[in-house]
DRENPA-3360 file (N, C-alpha, C; in nm, 2 decimals, always signed):
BEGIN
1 = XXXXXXXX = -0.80/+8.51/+4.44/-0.78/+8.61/+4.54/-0.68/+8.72/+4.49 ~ -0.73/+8.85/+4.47/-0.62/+8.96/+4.45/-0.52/+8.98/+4.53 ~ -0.40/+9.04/+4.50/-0.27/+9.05/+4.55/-0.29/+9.17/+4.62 ~ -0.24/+9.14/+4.76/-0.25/+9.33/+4.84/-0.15/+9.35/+4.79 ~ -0.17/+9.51/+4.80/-0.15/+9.59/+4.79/-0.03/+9.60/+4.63 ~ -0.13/+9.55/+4.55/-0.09/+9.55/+4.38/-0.05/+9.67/+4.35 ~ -0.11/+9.73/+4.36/-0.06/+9.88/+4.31/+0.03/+10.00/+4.39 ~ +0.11/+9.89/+4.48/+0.26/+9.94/+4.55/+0.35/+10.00/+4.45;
9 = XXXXXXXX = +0.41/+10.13/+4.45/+0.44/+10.17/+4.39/+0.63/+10.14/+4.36 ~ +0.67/+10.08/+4.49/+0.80/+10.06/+4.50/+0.87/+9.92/+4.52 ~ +0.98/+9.90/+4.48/+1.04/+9.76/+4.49/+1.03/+9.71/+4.63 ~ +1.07/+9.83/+4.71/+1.09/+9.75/+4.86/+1.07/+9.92/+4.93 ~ +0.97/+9.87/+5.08/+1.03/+10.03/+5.16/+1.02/+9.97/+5.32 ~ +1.14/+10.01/+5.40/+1.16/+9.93/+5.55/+1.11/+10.09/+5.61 ~ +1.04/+10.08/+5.70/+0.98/+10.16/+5.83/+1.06/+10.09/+5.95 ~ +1.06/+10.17/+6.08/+1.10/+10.14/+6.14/+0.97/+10.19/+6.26;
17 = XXXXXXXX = +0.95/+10.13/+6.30/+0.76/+10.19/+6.40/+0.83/+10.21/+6.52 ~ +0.92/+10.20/+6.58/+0.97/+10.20/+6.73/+1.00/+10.07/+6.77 ~ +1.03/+10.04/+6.86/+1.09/+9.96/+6.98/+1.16/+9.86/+6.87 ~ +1.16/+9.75/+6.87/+1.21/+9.63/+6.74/+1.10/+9.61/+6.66 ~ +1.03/+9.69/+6.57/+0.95/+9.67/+6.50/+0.95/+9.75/+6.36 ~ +0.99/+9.63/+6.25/+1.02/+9.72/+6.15/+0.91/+9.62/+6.05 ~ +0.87/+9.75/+5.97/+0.76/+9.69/+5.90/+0.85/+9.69/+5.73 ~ +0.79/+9.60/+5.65/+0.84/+9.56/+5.49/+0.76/+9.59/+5.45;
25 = XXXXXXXX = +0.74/+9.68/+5.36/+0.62/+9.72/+5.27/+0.68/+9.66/+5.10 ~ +0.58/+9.61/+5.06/+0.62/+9.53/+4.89/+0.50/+9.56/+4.87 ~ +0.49/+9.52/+4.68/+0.38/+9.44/+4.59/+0.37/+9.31/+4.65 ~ +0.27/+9.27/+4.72/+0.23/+9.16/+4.80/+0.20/+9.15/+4.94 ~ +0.17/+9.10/+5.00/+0.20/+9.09/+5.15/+0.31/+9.17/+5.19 ~ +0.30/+9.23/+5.30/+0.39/+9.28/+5.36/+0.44/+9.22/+5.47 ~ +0.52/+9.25/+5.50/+0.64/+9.18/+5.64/+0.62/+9.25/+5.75 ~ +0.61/+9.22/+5.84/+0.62/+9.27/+6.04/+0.69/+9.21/+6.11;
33 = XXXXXXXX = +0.84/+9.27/+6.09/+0.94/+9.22/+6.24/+0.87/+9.30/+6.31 ~ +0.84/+9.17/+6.47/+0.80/+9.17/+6.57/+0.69/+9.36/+6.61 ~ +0.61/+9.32/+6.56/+0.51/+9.45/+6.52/+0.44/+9.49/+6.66 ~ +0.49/+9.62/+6.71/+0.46/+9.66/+6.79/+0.33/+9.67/+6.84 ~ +0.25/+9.74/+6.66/+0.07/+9.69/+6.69/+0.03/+9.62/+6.62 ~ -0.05/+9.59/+6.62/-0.17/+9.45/+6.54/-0.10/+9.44/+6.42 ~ -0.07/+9.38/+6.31/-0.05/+9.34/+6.18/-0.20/+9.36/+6.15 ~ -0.18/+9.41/+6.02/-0.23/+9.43/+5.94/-0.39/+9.24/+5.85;
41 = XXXXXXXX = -0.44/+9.23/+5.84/-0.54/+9.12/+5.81/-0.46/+9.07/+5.68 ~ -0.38/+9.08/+5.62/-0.30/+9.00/+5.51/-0.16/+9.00/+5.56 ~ -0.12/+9.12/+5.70/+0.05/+9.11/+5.72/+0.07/+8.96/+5.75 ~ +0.24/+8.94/+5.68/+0.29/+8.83/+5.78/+0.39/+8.89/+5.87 ~ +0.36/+8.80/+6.01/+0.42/+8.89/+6.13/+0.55/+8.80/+6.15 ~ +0.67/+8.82/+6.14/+0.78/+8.76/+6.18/+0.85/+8.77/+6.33 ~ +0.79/+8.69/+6.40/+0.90/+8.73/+6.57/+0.97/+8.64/+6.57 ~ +1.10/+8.77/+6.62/+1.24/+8.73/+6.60/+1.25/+8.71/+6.74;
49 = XXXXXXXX = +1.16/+8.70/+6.82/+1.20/+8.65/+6.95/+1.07/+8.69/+7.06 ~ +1.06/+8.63/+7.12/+0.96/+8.65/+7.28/+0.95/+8.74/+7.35 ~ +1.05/+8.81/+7.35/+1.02/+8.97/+7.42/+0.88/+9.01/+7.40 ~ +0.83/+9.07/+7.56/+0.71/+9.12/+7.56/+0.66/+9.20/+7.48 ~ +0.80/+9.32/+7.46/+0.79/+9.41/+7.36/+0.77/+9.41/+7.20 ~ +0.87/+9.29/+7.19/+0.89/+9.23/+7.03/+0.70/+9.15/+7.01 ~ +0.68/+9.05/+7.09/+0.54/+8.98/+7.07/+0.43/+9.04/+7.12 ~ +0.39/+9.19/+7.17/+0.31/+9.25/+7.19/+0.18/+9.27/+7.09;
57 = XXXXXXXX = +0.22/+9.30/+6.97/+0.12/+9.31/+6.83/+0.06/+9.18/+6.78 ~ +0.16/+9.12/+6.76/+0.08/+8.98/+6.71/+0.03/+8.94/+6.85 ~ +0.04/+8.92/+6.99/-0.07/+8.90/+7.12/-0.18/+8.96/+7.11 ~ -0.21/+9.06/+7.08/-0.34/+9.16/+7.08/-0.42/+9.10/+6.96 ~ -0.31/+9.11/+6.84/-0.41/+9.01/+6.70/-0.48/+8.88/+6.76 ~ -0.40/+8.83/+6.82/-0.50/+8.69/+6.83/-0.58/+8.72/+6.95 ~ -0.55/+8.85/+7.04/-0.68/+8.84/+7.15/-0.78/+8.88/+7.04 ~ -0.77/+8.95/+6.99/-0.92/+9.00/+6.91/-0.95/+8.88/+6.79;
65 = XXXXXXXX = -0.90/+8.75/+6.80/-0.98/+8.67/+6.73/-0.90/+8.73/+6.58 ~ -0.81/+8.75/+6.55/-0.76/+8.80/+6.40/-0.72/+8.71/+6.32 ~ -0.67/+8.58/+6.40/-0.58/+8.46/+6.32/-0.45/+8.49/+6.26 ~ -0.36/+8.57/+6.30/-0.27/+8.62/+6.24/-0.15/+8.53/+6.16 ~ -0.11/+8.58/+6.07/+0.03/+8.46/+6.01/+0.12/+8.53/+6.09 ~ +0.16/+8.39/+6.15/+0.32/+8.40/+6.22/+0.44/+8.27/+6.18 ~ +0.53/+8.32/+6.17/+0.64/+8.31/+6.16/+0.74/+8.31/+6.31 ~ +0.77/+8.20/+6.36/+0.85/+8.24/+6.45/+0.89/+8.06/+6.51;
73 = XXXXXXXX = +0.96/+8.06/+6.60/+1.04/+7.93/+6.64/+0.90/+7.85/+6.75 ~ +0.95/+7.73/+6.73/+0.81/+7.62/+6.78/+0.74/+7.70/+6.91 ~ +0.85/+7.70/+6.99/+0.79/+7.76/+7.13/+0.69/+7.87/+7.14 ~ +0.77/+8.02/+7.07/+0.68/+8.06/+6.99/+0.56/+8.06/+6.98 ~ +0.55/+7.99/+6.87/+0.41/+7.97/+6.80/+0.31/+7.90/+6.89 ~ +0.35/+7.79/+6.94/+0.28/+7.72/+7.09/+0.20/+7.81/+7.20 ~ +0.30/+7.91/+7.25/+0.28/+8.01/+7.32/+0.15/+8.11/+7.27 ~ +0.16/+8.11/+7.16/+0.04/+8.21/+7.05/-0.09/+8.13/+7.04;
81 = XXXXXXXX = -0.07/+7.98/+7.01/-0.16/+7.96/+7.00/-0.24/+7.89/+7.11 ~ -0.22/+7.91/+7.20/-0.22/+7.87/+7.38/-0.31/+8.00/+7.41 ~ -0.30/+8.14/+7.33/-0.35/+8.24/+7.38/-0.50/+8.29/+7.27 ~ -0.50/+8.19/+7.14/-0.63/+8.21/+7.06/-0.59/+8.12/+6.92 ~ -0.62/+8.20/+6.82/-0.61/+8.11/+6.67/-0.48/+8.19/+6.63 ~ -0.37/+8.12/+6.56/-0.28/+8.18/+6.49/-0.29/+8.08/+6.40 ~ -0.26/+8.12/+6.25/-0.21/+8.07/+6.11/-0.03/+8.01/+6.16 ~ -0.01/+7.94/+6.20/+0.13/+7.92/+6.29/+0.17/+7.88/+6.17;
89 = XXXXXXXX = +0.31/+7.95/+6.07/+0.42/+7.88/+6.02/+0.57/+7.85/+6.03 ~ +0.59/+7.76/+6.02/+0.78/+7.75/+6.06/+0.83/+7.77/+5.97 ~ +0.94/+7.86/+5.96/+1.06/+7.92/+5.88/+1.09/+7.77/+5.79 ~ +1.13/+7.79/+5.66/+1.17/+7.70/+5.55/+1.14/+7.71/+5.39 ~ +0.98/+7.77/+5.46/+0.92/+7.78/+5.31/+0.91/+7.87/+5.22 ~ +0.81/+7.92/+5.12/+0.79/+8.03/+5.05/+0.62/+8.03/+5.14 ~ +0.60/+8.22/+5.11/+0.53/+8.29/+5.16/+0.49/+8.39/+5.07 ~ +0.40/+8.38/+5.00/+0.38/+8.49/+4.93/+0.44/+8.51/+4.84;
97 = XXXXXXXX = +0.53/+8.37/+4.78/+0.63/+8.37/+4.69/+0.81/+8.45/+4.77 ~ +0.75/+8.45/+4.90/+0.92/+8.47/+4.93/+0.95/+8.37/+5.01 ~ +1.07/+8.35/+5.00/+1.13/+8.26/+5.08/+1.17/+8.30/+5.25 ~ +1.13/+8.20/+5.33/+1.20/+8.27/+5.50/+1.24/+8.20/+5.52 ~ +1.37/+8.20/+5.60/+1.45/+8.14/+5.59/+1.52/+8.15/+5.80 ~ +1.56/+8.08/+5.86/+1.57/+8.15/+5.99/+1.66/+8.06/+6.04 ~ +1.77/+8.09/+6.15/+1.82/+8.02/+6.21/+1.84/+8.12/+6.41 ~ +1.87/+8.02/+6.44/+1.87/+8.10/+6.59/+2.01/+8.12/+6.67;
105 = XXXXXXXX = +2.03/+8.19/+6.77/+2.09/+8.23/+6.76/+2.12/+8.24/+6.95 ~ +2.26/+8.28/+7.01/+2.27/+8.27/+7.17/+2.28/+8.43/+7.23 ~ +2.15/+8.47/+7.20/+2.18/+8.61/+7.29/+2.25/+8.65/+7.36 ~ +2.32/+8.79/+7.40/+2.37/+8.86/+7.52/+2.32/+8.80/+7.64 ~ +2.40/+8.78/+7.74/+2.35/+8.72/+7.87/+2.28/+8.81/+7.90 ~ +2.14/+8.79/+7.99/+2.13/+8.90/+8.08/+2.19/+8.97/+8.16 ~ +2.23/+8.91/+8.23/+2.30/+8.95/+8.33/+2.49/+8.97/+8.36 ~ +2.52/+9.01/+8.24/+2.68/+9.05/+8.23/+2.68/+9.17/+8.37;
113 = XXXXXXXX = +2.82/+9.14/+8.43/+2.83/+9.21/+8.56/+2.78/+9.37/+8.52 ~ +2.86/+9.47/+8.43/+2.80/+9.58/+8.39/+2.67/+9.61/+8.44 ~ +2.60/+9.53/+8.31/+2.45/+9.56/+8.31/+2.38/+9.48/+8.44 ~ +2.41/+9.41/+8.48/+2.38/+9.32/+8.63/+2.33/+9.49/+8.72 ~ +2.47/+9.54/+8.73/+2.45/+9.67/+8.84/+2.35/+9.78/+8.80 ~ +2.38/+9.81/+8.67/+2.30/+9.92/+8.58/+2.12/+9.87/+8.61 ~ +2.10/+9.74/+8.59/+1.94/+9.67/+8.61/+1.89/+9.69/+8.78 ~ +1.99/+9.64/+8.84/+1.93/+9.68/+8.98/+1.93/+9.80/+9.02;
121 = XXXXXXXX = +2.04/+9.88/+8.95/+1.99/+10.06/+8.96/+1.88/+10.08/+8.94 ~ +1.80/+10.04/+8.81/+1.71/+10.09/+8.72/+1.61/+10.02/+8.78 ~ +1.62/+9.88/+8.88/+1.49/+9.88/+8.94/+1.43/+9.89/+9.11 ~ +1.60/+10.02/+9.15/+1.56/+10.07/+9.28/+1.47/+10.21/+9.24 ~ +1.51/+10.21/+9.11/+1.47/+10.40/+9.09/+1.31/+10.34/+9.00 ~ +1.27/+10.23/+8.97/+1.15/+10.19/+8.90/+1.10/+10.07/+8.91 ~ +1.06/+10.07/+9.02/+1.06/+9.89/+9.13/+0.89/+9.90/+9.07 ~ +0.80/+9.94/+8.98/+0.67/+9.88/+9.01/+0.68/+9.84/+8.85;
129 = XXXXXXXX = +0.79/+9.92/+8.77/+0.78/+9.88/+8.63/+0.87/+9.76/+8.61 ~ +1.00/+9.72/+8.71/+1.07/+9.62/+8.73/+0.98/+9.49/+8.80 ~ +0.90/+9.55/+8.88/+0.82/+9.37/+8.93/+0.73/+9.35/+8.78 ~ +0.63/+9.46/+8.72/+0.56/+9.39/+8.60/+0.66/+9.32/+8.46 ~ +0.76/+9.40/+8.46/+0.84/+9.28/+8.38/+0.86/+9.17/+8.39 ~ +0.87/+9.15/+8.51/+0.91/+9.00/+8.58/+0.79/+8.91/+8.57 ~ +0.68/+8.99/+8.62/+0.52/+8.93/+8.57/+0.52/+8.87/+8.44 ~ +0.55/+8.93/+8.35/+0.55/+8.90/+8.20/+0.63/+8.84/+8.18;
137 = XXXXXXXX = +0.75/+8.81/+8.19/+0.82/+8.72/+8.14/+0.78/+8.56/+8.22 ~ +0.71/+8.57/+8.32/+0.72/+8.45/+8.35/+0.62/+8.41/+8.26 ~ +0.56/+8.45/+8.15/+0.43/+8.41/+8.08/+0.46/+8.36/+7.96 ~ +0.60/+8.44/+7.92/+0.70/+8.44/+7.81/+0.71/+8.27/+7.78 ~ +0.70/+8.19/+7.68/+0.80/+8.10/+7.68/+1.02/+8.12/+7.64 ~ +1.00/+8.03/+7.65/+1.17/+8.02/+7.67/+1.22/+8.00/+7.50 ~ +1.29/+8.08/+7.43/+1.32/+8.01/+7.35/+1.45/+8.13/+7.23 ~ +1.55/+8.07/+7.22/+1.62/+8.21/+7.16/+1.59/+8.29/+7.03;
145 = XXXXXXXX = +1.63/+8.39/+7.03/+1.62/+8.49/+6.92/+1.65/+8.44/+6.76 ~ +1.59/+8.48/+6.69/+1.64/+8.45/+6.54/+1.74/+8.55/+6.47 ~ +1.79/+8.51/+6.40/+1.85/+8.59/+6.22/+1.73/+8.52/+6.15 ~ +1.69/+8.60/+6.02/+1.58/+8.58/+5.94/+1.63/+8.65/+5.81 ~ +1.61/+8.56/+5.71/+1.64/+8.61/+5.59/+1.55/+8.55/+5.48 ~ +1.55/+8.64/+5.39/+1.41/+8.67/+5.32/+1.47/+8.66/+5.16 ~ +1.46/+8.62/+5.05/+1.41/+8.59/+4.91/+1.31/+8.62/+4.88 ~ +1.30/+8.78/+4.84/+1.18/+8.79/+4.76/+1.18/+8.78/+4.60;
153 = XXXXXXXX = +1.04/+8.77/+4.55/+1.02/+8.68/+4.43/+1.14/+8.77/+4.33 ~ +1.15/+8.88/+4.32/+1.27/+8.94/+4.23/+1.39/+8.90/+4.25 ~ +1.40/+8.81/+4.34/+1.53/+8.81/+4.37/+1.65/+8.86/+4.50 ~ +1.58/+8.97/+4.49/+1.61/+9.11/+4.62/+1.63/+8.99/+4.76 ~ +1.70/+9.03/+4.84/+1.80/+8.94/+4.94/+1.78/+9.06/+5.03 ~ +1.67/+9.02/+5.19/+1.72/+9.11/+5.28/+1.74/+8.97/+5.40 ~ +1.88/+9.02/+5.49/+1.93/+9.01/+5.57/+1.85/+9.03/+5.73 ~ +1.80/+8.99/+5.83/+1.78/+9.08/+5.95/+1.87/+8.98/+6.06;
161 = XXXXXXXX = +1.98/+9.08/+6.10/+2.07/+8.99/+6.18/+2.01/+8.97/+6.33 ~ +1.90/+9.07/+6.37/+1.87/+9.13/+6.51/+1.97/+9.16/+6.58 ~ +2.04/+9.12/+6.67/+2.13/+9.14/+6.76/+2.21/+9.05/+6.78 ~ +2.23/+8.96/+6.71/+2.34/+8.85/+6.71/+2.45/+8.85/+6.69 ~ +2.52/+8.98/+6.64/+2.70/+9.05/+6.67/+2.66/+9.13/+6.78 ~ +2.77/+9.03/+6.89/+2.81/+9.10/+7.01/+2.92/+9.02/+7.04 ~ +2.98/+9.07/+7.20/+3.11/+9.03/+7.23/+3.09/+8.91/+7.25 ~ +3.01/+8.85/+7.27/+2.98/+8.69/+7.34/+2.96/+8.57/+7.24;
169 = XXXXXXXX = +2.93/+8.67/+7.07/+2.93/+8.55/+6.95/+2.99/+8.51/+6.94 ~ +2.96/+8.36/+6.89/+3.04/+8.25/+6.90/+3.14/+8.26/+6.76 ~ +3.27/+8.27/+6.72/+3.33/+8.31/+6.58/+3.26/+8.23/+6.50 ~ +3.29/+8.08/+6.56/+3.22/+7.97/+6.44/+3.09/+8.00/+6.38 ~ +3.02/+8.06/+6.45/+2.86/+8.07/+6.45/+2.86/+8.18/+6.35 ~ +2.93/+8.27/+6.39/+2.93/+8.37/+6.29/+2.98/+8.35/+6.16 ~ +3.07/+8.29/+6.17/+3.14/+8.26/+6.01/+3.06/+8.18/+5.94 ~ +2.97/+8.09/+6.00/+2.90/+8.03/+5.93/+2.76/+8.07/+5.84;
177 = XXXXXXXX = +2.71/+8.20/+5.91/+2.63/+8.28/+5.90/+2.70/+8.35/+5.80 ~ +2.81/+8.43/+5.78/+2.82/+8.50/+5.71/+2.87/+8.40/+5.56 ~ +2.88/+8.31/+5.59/+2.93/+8.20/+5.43/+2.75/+8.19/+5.37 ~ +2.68/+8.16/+5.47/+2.53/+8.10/+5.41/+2.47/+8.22/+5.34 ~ +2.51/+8.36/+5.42/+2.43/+8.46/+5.38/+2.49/+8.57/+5.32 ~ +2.61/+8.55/+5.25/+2.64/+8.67/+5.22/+2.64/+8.72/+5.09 ~ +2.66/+8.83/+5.10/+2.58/+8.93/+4.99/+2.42/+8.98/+4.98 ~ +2.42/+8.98/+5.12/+2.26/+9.07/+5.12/+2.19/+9.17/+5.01;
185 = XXXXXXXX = +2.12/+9.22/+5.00/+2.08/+9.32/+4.94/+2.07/+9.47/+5.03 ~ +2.00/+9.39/+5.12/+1.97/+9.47/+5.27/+2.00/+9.41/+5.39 ~ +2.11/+9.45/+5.47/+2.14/+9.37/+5.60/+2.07/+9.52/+5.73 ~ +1.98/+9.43/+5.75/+1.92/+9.52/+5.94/+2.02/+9.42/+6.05 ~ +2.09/+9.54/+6.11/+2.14/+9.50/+6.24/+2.12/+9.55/+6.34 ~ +2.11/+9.48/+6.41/+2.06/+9.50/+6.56/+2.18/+9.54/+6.67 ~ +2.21/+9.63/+6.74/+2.34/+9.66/+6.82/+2.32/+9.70/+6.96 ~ +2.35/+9.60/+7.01/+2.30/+9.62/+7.20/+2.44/+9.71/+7.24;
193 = XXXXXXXX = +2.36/+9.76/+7.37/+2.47/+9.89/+7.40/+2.61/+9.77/+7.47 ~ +2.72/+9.89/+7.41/+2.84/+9.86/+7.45/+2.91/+9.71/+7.36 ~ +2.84/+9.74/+7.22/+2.88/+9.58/+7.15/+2.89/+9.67/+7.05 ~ +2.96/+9.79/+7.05/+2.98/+9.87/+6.85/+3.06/+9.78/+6.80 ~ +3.20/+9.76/+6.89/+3.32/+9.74/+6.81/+3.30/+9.59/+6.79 ~ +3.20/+9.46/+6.84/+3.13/+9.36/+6.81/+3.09/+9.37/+6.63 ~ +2.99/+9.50/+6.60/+2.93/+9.52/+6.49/+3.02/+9.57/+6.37 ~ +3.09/+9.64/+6.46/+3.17/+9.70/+6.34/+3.29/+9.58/+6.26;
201 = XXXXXXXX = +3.32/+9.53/+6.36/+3.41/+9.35/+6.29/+3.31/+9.26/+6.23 ~ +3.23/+9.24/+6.28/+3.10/+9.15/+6.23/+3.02/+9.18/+6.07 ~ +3.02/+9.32/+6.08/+2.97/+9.34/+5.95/+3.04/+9.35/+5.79 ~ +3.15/+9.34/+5.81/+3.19/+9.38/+5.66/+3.22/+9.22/+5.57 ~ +3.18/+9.14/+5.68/+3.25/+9.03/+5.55/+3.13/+8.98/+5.49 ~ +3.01/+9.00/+5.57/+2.85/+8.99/+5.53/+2.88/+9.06/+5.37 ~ +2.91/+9.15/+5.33/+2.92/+9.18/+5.17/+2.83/+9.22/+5.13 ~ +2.73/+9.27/+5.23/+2.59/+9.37/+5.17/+2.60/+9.52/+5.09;
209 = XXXXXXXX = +2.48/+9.47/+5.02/+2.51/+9.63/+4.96/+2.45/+9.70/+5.02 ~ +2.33/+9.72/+5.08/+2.28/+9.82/+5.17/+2.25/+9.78/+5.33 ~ +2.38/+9.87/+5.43/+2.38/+9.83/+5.58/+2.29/+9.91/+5.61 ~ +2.23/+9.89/+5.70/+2.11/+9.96/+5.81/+2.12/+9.91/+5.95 ~ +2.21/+9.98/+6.06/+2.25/+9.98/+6.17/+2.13/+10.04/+6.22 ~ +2.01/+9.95/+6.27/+1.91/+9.95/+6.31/+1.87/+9.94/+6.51 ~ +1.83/+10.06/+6.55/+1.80/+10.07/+6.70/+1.67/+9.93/+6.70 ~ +1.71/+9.87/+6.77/+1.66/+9.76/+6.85/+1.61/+9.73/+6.97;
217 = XXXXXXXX = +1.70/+9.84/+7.05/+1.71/+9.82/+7.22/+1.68/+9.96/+7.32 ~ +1.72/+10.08/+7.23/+1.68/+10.16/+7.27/+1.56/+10.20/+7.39 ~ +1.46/+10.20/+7.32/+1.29/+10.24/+7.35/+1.31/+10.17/+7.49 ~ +1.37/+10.03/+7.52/+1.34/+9.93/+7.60/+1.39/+10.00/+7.73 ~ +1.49/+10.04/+7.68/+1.64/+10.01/+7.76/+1.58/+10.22/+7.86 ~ +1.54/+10.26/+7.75/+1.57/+10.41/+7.81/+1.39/+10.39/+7.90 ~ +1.29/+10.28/+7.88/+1.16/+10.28/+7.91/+1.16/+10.19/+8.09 ~ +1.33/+10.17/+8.10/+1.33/+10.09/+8.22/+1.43/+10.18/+8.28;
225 = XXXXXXXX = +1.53/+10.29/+8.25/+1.61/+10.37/+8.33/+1.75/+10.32/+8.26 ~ +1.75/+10.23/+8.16/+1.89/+10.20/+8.13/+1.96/+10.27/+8.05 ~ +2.10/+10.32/+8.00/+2.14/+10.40/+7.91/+2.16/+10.35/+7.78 ~ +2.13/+10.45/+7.73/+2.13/+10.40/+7.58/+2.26/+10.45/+7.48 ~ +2.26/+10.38/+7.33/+2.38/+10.45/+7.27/+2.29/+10.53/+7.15 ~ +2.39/+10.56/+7.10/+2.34/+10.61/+6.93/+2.45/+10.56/+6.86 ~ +2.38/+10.56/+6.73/+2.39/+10.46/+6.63/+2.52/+10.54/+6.51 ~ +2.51/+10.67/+6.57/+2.61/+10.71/+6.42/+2.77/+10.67/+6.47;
233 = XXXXXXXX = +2.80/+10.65/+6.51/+2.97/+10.65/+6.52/+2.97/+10.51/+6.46 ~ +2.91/+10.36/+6.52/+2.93/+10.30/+6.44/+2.87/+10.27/+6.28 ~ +2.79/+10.37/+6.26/+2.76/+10.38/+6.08/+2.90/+10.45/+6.01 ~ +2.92/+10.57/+6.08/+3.04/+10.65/+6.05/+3.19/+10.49/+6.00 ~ +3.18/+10.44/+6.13/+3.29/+10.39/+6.10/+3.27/+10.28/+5.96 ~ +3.17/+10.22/+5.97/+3.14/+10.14/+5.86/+3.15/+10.24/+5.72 ~ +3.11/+10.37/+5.71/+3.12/+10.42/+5.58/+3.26/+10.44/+5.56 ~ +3.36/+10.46/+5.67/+3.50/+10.46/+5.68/+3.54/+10.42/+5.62;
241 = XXXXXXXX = +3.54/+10.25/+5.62/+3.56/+10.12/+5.51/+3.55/+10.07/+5.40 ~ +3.43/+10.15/+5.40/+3.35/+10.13/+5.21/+3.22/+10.13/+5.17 ~ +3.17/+10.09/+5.32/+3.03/+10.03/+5.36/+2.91/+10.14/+5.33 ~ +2.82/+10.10/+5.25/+2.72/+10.19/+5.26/+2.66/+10.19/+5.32 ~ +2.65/+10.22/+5.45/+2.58/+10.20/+5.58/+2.51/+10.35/+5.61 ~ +2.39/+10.31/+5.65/+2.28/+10.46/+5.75/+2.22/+10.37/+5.84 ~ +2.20/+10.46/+5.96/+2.12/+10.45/+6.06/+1.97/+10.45/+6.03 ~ +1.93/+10.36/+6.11/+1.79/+10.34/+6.11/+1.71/+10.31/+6.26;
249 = XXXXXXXX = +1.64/+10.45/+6.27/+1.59/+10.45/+6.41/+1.44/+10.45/+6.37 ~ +1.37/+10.50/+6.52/+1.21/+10.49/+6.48/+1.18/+10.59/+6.41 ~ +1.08/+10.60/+6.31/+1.00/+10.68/+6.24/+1.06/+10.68/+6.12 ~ +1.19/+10.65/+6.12/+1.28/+10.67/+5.99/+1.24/+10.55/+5.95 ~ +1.25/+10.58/+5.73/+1.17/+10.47/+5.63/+1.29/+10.51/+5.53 ~ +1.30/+10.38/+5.45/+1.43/+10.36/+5.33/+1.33/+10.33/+5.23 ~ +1.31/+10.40/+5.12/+1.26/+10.31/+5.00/+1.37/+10.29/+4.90 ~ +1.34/+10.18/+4.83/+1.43/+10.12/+4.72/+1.34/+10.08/+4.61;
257 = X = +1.38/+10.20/+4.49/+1.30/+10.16/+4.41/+1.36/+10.06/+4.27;
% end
């Protein structure tokens, strides 16, 4: 079997397609956090979690009969293949000669008093787009969000924290994270509004060489009436420190050659 896309011309290049969907382009298989549309017929699709929005692409792959490779926690994969054929794999192994690696993680409550009030704003002013969420999630299985970290065959170490520095992380949990995994190559982080000063303590002991303070919640947040942040003050602060850190929103692409 030949190797896709052999004649890639670059070590690594991250896209960012919108909502939580960042695509890994390599010499080999390519990578799809939580892929907005269909993966590709050789992508491997990695969902970092159940969101409608995040498992939207790989849903559609398997309505059309595609068999897609997924990556993602038991429930997950259950849930996928309840809806057609998936290639279901669980985080541990190599892939294409890379390693995936995953642990999970205790999301942002929903319902912190703040955002409690800001949601029922957002669903007196958008009550038909607030009941079909509710539709959908009840279809959702239950199961928390991941961190995902990747060994690819050179060596190269990417990081994807998703949104797991916020005020509600557990220290322990973090410290442990940051001993298993540090010194990224590439750390993607994920930053839910009102949790900068969460990211900005959370990130520097991680020891990455390249930060990417990555929009994750945006698209969601401003597609239901919620307010959104921007991402440079806490990149700013991080370059403050030493950190080579850029923003990474939709359409924006990093290559590393």
């Amino acid at each position: 079997m030949s190797t896709p896309n052999a004649d890639y011309p670059w070590r690594l290049r991250l896209v960012h397609e919108g909502f939580s969907s960042i695509r890994l382009e390599r010499q080999g298989r390519w990578f799809r956090f939580d892929p907005v549309d269909p993966p590709g017929d050789t992508d491997v699709t990695i969902l970092t979690w159940a969101e409608l929005e995040r498992a939207r692409g790989a849903v559609e792959a398997v309505r059309q009969g595609r068999n897609p490779t997924v990556v993602a926690t038991p429930p997950v994969r259950a849930w996928l293949s309840s809806k057609g054929e998936v290639d279901d794999l669980s985080p541990g192994g190599k892939l294409d000669g890379v390693k995936v690696e995953a642990v999970e993680y205790q999301p942002i409550p929903y319902v912190t008093p703040p955002e409690a009030v800001r949601k029922a704003r957002a669903a007196l002013t958008h009550p038909g787009m607030a009941i079909q969420r509710i539709r959908k999630r009840l279809d959702q299985p239950r199961s928390n969000p991941l961190v995902v970290h990747l060994t690819l065959p050179d060596g190269g170490r990417l990081l994807h924290l998703n949104c797991s520095i916020h005020q509600n992380t557990d220290a322990e949990w973090l410290k442990r994270i940051q001993d298993r995994f540090r010194g990224p190559d590439w750390l993607i982080v994920g930053m839910d509004y009102e949790h900068e000063q969460a990211v900005q303590e959370g990130v520097p002991p991680f020891e990455a060489r390249t930060v990417l303070i990555t929009d994750l919640v945006n698209d969601v947040r401003r597609g239901i009436g919620l307010p959104i942040h921007i991402l440079t003050p806490t990149v700013d602060a991080l370059v403050d420190m030493g950190l080579d850190a850029f923003p990474f929103v939709r359409e924006a692409g990093y290559r590393f050659e």
